[in-house]
N, C-alpha and C positions, 0 to 999 in steps of 0.2 A: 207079784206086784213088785214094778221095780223103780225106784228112787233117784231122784238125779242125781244121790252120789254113787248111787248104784251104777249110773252108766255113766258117771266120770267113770268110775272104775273100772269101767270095762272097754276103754276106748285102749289102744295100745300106747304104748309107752315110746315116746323118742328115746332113740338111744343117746346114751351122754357124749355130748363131742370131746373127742378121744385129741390131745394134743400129740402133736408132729412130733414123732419119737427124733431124737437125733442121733445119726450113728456116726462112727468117728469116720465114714466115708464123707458125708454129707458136711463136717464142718470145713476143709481144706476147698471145696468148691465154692462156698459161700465168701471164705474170706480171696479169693481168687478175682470173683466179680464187682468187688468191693475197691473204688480208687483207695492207694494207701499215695496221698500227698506228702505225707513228711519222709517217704523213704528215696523220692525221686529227685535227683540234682541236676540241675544243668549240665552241658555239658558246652565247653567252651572249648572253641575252634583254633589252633594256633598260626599265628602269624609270621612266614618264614622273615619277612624282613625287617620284623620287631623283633624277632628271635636273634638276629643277627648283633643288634645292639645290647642283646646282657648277655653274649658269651663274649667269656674273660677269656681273649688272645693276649699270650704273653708276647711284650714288645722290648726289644734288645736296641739300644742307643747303641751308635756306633762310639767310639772315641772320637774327639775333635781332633784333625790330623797336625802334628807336628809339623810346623813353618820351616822349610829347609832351611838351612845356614847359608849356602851357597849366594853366592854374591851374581846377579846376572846385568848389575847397571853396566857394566864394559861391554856386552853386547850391543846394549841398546847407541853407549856412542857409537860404536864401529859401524853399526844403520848410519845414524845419522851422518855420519862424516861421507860414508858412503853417496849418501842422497845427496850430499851436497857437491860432490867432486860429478856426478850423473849431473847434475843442472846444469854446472859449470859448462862443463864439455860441451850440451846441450847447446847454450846459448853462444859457444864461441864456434863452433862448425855451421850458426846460423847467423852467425854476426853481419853477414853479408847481405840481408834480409832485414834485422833490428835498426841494421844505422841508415837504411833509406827510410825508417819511417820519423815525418818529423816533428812528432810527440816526443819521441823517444832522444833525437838530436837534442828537442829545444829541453830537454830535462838534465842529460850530459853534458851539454859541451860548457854551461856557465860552471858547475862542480869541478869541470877537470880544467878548465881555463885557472879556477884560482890553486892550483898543483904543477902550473907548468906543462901540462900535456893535451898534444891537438885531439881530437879526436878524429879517427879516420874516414875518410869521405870517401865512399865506394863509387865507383865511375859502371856506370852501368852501360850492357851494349848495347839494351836498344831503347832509347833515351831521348836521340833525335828524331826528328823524323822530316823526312825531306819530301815539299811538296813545291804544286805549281811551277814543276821542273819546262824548263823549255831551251830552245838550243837555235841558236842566228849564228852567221856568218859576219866578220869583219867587212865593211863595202869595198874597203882599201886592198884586201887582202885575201886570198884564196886559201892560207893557210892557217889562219886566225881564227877561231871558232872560240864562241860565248856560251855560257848555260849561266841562265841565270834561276834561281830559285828561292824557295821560302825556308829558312829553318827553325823549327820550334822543337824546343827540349818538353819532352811529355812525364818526363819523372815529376816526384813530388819533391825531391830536393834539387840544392845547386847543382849544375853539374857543368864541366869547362868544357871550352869547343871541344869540337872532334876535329879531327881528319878526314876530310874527304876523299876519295876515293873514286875518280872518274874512271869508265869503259866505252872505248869505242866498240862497235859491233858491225859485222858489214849486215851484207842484206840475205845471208844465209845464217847470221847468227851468230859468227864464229868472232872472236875475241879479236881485235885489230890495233888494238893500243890499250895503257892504263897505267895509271899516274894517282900517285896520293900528294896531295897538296894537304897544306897545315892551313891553322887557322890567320897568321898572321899575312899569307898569302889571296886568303880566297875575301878577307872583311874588307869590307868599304873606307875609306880613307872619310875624316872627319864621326864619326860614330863617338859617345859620350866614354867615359872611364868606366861605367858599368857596362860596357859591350867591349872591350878592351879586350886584347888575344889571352892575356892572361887570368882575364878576370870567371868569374862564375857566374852564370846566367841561371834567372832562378825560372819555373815554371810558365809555360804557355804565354812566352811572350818571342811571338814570332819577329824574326828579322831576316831579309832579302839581301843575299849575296849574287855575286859574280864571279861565276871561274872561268877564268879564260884557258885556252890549249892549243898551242901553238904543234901544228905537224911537223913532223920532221921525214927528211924519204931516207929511204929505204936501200940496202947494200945495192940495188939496182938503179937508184938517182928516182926513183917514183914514188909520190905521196900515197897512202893509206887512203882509200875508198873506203866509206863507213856509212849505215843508214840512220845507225841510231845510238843515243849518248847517253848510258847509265852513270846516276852520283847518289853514294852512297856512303853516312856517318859511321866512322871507323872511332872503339873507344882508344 
């Protein structure tokens, strides 16, 4: 007869759980798979052109350089005297040019009026200009010939008569006669003091002359045949 502590006791026994031995292989893998946070540091990346600013380059001043002694102001007059005797020359090989303009007159010639000295008045060559040329014959006369014409002075300043300068030509062109008459010859009788042979005629104020030309013959006792009569202002 059998008893329930009878067959408690006769049921088997679990075995007693046996704990995880540890062997000193098994502890270095455990701590392996285990993060260790306090032993990992950042790691920071360096910057070459931040770098560049805390490395200590040694910098060497030069000395401030010694001011020479040497003296160079005698140079600079001998420029300058220089530039001015260049202007000089300049303006006196052009002077010929300066004193027909007459800004340049009306600013001289009061300064050197109170000194005693004229200013010089260039006579220019082509100055006149001769127009509405025409040419008649004397009725009386076969040998008397007339050109009458216009003259106007085209400069900007005064400028005194000229000299005329008449050409006969025949009818192939070839030179036949030629005569320079002056101004007290070729001007009209009665004309005011400002048209006067001595005086100075100022700009674009046309006035009509008369040259007359008388023929004369020739080592053969024959007058000059001519077709046509050039006049032209001589300075």
């Amino acid at each position: 007869m059998t008893t329930p502590s009878d067959s408690n006791n006769d049921k088997p026994l679990d075995a007693p759980e046996s704990s995880p031995e540890t062997t000193p292989e098994a502890a270095p893998e455990q701590a392996v798979n285990e993060p260790i946070a306090a032993d990992i540091k950042p790691i920071m990346r360096s910057n070459p052109i931040a770098d560049l600013y805390r490395v200590d380059i040694p910098v060497e001043l030069d000395a401030e350089p010694v001011a020479k002694s040497t003296r160079q102001w005698p140079w600079f007059i001998l420029a300058f005297i220089a530039t001015i005797l260049v202007i000089a020359q300049s303006l006196w090989l052009s002077q010929q040019f300066w004193l027909q303009q007459p800004l340049v007159r009306s600013v001289l010639t009061p300064a050197l009026d109170r000194i005693g000295y004229t200013l010089n008045r260039p006579i220019l060559d082509n100055a006149w200009e001769v127009t509405s040329l025409s040419l008649s014959s004397e009725p009386s006369s076969s040998t008397v010939w007339h050109l009458d014409a216009v003259l106007t002075n085209r400069a900007r300043i005064l400028q005194p008569w000229p000299a005329l300068q008449v050409s006969l030509r025949d009818w192939q062109n070839s030179l036949v006669g030629r005569r320079t008459i002056s101004a007290a010859d070729y001007l009209p009788a009665g004309l005011s003091a400002q048209f006067a042979p001595k005086a100075l005629i100022a700009s674009d104020q046309p006035v009509r002359i008369r040259v007359s030309v008388v023929l004369e013959p020739g080592s053969d006792g024959r007058y000059p045949i001519f077709e046509q009569a050039e006049l032209k202002a001589q300075p």
